[in-house]
C-alpha positions as CSV (number, residue, x, y, z in Angstrom):
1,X,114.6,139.2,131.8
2,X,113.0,136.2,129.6
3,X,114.6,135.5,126.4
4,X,112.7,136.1,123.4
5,X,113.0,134.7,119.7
6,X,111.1,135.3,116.6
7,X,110.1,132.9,113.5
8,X,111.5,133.0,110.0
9,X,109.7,133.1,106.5
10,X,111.4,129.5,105.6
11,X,111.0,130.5,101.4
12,X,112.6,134.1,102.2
13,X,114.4,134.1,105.3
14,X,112.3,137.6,106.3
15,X,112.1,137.4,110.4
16,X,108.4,137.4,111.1
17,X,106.1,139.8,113.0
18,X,106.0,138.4,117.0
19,X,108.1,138.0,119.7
20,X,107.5,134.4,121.6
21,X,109.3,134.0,125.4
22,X,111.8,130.8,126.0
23,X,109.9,129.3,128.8
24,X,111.9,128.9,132.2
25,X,112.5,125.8,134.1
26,X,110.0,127.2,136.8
27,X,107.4,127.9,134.4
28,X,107.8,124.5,133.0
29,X,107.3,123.5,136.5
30,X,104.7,125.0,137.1
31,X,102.7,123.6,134.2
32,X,103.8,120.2,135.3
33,X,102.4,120.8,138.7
34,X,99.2,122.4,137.2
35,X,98.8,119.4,134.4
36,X,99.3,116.8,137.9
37,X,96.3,118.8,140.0
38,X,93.9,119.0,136.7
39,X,94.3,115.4,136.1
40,X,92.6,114.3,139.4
41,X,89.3,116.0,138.2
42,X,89.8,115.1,134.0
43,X,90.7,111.4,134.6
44,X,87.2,111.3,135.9
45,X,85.3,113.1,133.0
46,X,82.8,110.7,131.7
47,X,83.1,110.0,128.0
48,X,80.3,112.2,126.4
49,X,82.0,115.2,128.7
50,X,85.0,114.3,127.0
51,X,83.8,114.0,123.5
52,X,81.9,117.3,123.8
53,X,85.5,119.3,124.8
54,X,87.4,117.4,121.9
55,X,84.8,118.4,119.8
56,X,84.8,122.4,121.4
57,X,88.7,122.1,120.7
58,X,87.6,120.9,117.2
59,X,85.2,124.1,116.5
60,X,87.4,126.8,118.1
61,X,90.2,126.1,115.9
62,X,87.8,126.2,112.9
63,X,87.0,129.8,114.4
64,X,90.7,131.0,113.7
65,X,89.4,130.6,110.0
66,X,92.4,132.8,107.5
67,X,94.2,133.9,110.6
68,X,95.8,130.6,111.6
69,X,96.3,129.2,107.6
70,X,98.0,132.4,107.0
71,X,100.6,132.1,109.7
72,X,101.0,129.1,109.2
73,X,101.8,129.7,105.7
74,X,104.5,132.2,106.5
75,X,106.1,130.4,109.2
76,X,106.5,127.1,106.9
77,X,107.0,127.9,103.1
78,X,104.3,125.5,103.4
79,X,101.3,126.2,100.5
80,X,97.7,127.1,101.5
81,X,95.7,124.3,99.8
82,X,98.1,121.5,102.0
83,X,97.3,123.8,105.1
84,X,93.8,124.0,105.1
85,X,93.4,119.8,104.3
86,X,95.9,119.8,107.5
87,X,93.6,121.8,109.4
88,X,90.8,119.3,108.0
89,X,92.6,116.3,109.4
90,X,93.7,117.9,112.5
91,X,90.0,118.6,113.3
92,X,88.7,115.3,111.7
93,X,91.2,113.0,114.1
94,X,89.4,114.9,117.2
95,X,85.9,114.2,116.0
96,X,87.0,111.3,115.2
97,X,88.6,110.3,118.9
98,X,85.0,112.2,120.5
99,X,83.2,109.3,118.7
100,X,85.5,106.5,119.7
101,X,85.3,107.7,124.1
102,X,81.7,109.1,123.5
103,X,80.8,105.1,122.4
104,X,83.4,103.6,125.2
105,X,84.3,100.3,124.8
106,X,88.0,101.2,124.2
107,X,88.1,100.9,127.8
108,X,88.5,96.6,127.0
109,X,86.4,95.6,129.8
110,X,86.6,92.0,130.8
111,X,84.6,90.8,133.5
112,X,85.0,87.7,135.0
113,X,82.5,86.8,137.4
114,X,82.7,84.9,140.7
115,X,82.8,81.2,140.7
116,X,82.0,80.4,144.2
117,X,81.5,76.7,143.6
118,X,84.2,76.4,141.3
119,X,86.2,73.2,142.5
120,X,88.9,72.7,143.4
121,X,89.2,76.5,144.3
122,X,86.5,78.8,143.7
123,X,86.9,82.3,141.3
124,X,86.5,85.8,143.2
125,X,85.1,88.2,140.7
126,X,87.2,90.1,138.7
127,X,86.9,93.1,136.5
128,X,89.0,95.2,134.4
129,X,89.6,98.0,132.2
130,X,91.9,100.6,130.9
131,X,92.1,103.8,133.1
132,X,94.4,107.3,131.9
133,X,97.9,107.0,133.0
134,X,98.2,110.8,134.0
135,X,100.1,114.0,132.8
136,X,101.3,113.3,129.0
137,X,104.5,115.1,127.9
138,X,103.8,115.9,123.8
139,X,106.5,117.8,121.4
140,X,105.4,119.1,118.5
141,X,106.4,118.3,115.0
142,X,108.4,120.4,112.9
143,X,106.7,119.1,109.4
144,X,102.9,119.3,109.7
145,X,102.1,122.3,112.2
146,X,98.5,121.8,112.9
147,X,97.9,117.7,112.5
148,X,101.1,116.5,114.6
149,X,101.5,119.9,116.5
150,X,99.8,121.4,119.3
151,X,96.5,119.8,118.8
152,X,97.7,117.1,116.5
153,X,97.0,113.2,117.0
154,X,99.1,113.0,120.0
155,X,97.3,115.7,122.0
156,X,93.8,114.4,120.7
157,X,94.6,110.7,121.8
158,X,96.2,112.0,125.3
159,X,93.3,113.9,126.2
160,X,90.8,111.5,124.9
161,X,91.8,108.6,127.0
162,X,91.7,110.9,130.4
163,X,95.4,112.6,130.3
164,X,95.9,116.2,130.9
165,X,98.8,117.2,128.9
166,X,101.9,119.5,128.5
167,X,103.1,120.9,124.6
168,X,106.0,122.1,124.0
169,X,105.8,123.6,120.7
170,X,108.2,123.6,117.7
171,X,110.2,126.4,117.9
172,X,109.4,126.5,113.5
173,X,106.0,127.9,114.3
174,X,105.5,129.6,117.0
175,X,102.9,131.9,116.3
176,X,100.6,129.0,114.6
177,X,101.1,127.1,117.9
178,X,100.0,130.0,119.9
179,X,97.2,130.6,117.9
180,X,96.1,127.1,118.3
181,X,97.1,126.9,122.4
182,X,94.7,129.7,122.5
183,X,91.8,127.9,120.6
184,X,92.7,125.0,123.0
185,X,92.5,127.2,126.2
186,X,89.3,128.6,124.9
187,X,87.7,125.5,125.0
188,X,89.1,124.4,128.4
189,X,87.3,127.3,130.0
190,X,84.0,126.9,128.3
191,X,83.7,123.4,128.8
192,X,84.4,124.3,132.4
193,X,87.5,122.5,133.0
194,X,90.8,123.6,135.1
195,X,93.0,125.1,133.6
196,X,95.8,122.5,133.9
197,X,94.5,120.2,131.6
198,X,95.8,122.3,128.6
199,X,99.6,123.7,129.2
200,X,101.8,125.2,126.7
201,X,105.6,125.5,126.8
202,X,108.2,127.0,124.1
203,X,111.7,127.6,123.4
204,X,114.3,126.9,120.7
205,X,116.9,124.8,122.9
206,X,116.7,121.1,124.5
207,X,116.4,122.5,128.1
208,X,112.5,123.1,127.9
209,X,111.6,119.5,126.6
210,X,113.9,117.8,128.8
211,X,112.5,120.0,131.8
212,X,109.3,118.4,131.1
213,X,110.8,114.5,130.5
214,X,111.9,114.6,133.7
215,X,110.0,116.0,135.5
216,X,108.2,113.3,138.2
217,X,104.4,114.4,137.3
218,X,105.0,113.7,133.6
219,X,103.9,109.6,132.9
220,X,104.4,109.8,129.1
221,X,105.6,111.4,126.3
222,X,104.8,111.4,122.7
223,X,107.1,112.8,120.0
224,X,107.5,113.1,116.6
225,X,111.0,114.3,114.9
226,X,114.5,113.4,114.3
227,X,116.0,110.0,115.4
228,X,118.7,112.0,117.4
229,X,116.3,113.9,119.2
230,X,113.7,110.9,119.7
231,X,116.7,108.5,121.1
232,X,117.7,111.3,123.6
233,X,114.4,111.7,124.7
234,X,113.6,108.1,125.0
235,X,116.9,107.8,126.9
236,X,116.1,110.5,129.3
237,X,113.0,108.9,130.3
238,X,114.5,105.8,131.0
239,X,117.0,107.0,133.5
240,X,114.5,108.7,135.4
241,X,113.8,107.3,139.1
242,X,110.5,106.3,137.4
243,X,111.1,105.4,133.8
244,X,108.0,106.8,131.8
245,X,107.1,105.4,128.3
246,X,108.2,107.2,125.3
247,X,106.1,107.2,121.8
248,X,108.8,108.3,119.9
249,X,108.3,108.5,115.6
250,X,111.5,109.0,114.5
251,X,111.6,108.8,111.0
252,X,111.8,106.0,108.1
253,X,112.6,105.6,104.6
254,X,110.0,103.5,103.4
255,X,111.3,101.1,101.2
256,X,109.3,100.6,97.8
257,X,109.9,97.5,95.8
258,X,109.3,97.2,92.2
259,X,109.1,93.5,90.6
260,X,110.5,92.8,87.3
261,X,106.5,92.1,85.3
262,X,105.2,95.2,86.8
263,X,107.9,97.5,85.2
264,X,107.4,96.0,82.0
265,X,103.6,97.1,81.9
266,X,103.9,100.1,84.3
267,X,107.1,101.4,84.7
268,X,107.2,104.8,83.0
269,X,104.0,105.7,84.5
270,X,105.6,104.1,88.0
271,X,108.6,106.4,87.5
272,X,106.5,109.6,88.0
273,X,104.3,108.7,90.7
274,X,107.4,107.2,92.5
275,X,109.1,110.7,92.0
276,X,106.1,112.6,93.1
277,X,105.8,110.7,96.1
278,X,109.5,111.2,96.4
279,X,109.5,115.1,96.3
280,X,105.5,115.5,98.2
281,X,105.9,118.3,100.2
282,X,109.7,118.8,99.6
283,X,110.1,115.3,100.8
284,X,109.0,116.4,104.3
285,X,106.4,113.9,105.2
286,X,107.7,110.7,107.4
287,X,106.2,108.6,104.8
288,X,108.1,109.8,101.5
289,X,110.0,106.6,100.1
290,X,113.6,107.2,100.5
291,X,114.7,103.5,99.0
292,X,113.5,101.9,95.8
293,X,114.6,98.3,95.3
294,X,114.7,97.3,91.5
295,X,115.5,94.6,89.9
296,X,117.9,94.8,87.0
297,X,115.4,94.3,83.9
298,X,114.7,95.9,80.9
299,X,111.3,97.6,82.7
300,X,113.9,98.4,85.6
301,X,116.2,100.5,83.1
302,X,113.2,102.1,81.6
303,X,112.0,102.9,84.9
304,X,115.5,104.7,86.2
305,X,116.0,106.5,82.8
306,X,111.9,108.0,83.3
307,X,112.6,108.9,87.0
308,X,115.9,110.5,86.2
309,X,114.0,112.6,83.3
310,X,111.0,113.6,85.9
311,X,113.4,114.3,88.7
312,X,115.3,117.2,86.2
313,X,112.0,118.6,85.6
314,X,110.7,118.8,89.2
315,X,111.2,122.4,90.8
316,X,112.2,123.2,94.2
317,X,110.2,124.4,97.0
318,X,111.3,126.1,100.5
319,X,111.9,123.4,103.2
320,X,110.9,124.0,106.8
321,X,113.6,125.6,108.5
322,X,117.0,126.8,107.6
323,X,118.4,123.9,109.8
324,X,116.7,121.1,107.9
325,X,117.2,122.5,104.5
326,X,121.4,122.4,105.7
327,X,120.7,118.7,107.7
328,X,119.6,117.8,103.9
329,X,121.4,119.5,101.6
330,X,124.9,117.7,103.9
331,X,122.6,114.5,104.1
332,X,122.8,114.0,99.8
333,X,126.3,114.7,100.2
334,X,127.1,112.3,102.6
335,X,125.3,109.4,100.8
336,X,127.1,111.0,97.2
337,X,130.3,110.3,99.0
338,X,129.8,106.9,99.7
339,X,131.7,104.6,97.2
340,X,129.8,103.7,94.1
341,X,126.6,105.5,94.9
342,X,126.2,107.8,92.2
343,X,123.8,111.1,91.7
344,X,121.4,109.4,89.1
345,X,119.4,112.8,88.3
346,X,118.4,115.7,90.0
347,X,116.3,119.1,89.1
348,X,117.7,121.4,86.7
349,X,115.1,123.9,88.1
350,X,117.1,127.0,89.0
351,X,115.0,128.7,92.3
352,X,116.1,131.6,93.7
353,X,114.9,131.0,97.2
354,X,116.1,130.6,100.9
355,X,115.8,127.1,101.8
356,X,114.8,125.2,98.3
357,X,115.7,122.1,98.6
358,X,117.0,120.1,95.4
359,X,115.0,117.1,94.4
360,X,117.7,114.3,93.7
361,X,117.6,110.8,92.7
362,X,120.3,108.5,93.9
363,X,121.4,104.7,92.4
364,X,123.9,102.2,94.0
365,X,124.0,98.3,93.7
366,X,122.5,95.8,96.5
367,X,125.4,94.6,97.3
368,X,126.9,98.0,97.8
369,X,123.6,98.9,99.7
370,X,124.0,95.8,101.9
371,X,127.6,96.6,102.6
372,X,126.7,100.0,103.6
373,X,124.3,100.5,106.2
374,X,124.5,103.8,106.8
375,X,122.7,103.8,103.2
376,X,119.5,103.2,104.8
377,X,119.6,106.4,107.4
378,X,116.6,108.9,106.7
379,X,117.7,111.8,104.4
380,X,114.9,114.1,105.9
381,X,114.1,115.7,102.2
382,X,113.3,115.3,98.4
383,X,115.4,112.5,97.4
384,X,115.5,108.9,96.9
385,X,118.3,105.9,97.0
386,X,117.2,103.6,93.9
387,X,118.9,100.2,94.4
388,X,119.3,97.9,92.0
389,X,119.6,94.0,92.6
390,X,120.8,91.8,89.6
391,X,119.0,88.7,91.3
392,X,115.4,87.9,92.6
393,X,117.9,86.7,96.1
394,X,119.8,89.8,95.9
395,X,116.2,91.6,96.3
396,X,115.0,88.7,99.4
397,X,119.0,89.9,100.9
398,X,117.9,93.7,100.9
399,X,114.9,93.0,102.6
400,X,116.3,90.9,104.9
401,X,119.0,93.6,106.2
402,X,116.7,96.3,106.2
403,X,116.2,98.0,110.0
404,X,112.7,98.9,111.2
405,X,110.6,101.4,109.0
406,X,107.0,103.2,109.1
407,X,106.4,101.2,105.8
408,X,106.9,99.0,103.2
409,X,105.0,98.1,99.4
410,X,105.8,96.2,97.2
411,X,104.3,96.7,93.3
412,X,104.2,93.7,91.1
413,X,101.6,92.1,88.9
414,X,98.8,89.6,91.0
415,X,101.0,86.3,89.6
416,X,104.2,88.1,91.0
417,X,103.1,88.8,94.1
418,X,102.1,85.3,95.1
419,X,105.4,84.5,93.1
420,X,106.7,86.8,95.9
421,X,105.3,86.2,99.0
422,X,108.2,85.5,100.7
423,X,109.5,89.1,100.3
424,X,105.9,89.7,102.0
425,X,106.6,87.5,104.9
426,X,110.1,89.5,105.3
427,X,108.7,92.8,104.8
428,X,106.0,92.2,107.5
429,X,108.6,91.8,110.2
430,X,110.3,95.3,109.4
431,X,107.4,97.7,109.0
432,X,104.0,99.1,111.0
433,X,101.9,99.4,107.5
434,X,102.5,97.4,104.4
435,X,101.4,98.1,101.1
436,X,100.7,96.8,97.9
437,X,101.0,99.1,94.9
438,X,100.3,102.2,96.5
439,X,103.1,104.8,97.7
440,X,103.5,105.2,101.2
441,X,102.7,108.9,101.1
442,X,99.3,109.4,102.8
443,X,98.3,108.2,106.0
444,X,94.5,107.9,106.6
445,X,93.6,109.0,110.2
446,X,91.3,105.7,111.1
447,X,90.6,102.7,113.3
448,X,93.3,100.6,111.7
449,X,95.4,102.8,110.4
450,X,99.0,101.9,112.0
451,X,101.7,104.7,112.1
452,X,104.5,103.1,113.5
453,X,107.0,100.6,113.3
454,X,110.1,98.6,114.8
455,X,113.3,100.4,115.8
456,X,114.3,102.6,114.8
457,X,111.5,104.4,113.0
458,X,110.0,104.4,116.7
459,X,110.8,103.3,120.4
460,X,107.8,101.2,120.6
461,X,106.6,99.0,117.3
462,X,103.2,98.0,119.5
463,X,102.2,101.5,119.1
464,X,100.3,104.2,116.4
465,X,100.8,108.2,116.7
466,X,97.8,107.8,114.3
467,X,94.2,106.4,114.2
468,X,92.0,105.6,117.4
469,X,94.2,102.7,118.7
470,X,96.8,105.7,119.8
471,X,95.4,106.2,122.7
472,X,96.0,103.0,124.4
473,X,99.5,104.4,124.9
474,X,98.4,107.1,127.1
475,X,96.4,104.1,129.5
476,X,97.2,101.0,131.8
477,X,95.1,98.5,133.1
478,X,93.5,98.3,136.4
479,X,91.5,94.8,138.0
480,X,89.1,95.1,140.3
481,X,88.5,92.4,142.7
482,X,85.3,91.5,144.8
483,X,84.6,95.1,144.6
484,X,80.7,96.2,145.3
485,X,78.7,97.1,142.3
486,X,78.5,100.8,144.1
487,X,82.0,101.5,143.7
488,X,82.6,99.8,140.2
489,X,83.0,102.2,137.4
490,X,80.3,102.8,135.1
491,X,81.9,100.6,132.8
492,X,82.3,97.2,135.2
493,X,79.1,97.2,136.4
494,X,76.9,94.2,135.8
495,X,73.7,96.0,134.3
496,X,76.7,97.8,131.8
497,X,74.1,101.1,131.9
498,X,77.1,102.6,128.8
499,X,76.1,100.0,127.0
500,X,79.4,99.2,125.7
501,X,81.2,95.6,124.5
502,X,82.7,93.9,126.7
503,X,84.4,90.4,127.4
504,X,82.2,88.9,129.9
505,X,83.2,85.4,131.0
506,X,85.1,85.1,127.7
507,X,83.2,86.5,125.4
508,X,81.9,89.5,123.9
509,X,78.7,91.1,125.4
510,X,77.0,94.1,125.0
């Protein structure tokens, strides 16, 4: 008999209405298998017929209307207003992708054509262009269920580029993951595709993800989540006969720093922006700044003493789970315990909830900070380590040892940013997006938008989990040599009837 489980009310610990089955090894077969066959037909979809099924995938989820906000509401403590932008993006990002394949030049076609009296050796012709790698594994993240979920930007990008793709969803939602594999499927069968290019698995443990890591049909996998369960995946991967890519997003803590002038003008007003950005969404977002660097000024003391007074008077909300409220309560107590890291302020709020979380601000020196690496692990929740330098080098020497992160921004006044720049030039090398006063909290689903960054915040710091350029992970490039026009694709052929860019000869053609 299959195992079942049920979801939890995260804000009241109530066990929800549903049972959901622990897939089996041969079921998460069996979807491999299916994902494997279906791919030989998708890979080939033109891109209109793919932009008209991301777009079907786009409407039938609008279709769920109330239904799928609602359980998605009770499964993560998570408000209605954020849930229904979440929806918004979630369908936006596959418009969005329907426009970039429906146009087609992400393909990067470069055509170089035959030199025959080329001396001393002539050129054959050669042509190339990106082409779908094949069966994408994709986990679903815990912290937004609808935009980095079951037909969040990993799925949109995989299937967009000409991947067929396996889900496993979180085990936090269930029900809202159902509801959207079934919007999913809908659209599979309308747009009059097999079956296999849509498969979804569940379960609670590690056995049904790694099932689908390693199994041989499976070429890539995108995942968004813990570093522990990011650097197991990644490591499974590469052990495999055939090592397969991993997209891993495993978390940051987005360093903010604040220069001297800027707290002087800004800095109560700084305070509580910083701590709103600190405690968005309970602090659940991969993007919330977990490190401030200050240095030690009279704006910096005015800017501690204001955060300390708006972190008292911000009030808890549930967290996810059960599990990551306990990962994050032990997290601020770990960091606590480390010598001369002190508890700066935290809510005096009293919740009588589940899973609340308590917002908590943090404050240690740079050169404890330094010392301390462990300092810089993400504590996946509200709170915030403000460091304080006593030097402008001391501030250049945090930089310098940070390890990779999503992002990085710096506030100061215009003069003290060019006063700055080397802090810049630092900051560039750590971080996938850098920004200039602006908190990291917020990430705009575009063409350049870069989500990503160097170890350990993913595996991979050439890649995005959001914006169009994601799906270039899910694709490889092919040449074609001295092949007849006839059995060019579409997009090598010399009249280019898609009309899209390409590199011809060495430069850009339409």
């Amino acid at each position: 008999m299959q195992n079942t489980f049920q979801a939890i009310n995260p804000a009241t610990g109530e066990t929800l209405v549903g049972d959901f089955y622990e897939s089996s090894t041969e079921e998460v077969n069996q979807a491999c298998v299916q994902a494997a066959k279906a791919f030989k037909t998708y890979r080939k979809l033109s891109g209109a017929d793919k932009a008209a099924f991301l777009e079907r995938i786009a409407d039938e989820i609008v279709a769920l209307g109330d239904e799928l906000l609602e359980r998605a509401h009770l499964e993560t403590g998570l408000p209605l207003p954020r849930l229904t932008g979440e929806r918004g993006r979630t369908v936006g990002q596959l418009r969005l992708f329907a426009e970039y394949v429906r146009e087609g030049s992400w393909v990067d076609a470069r055509i170089d054509p035959a030199l025959p009296e080329r001396q001393p050796l002539p050129r054959v012709d050669l042509r190339q262009m990106l082409i779908p790698l094949g069966p994408v594994g994709i986990f679903g993240a815990s912290n937004f269920p609808l935009a980095f979920s079951v037909a969040g930007g990993d799925t949109a990008s995989a299937l967009a580029s000409g991947c067929t793709v396996v889900v496993k969803a979180h085990p936090a939602h269930p029900g809202t993951s159902d509801l959207v594999g079934k919007a999913i499927r809908k659209a599979v069968e309308a747009s009059g595709l097999p079956e296999g290019v849509f498969q979804l698995v569940g379960g609670r443990g590690i056995d049904v993800g790694m099932a689908i890591v390693q199994h041989p049909a499976i070429k890539a996998i995108g995942f968004t989540g813990s570093f522990r369960g990011g650097k197991a995946i990644y490591d499974a991967a590469v052990r495999r006969i055939e090592p397969i890519p991993v997209y891993a997003e495993m978390g940051s803590t987005n360093p903010v720093f604040f220069l001297p002038q800027i707290l002087k003008e800004k800095g109560l007003s700084l305070a509580q922006s910083y701590v709103d950005s600190v405690t968005l969404g309970a602090g659940q977002f991969c993007t919330n700044p977990g490190i401030a660097v200050i240095k030690q000024s009279d704006g910096g003391d005015a800017f501690i003493s204001q955060a300390r007074l708006a972190i008292k008077n911000t009030k808890p909300v549930p967290m996810l789970t059960q599990g990551i409220f306990q990962a994050y309560s032990s997290g601020v107590e770990k960091l606590n315990g480390v010598s001369r890291v002190i508890v700066a302020g935290t809510s005096e709020t009293l919740v009588d909830g589940f899973s609340h979380g308590t917002p908590t601000l943090l404050s240690t020196t740079a050169d404890v900070f330094i010392e301390s690496p462990d300092l810089e692990d993400e504590v996946f929740g509200p709170s915030s380590l403000m460091v304080v330098a006593d030097t402008r080098d001391e501030m250049l020497k945090v930089a310098t040892n940070l390890e990779g992160h999503l992002t990085a921004t710096v506030y100061g006044t215009p003069e003290e940013l060019e006063e700055y720049a080397d802090l810049l030039e630092i900051l560039e090398q750590k971080v996938g997006r850098l920004i200039i006063n602006g908190f990291p909290t917020g990430v705009e689903v575009s063409h350049a938008m870069t989500h990503g960054g160097p170890f350990p915040a993913t595996t991979d710091s050439r890649s995005t989990s959001v914006g169009t350029n994601a799906i270039r992970r899910f694709a490889r490039p092919v040449c074609y040599q001295n092949f007849p026009e006839a059995l060019l694709p579409d997009e090598l052929k010399a009249g280019n009837p898609l009309g899209i860019w390409r590199l011809w000869d060495g430069k850009m053609a339409q």
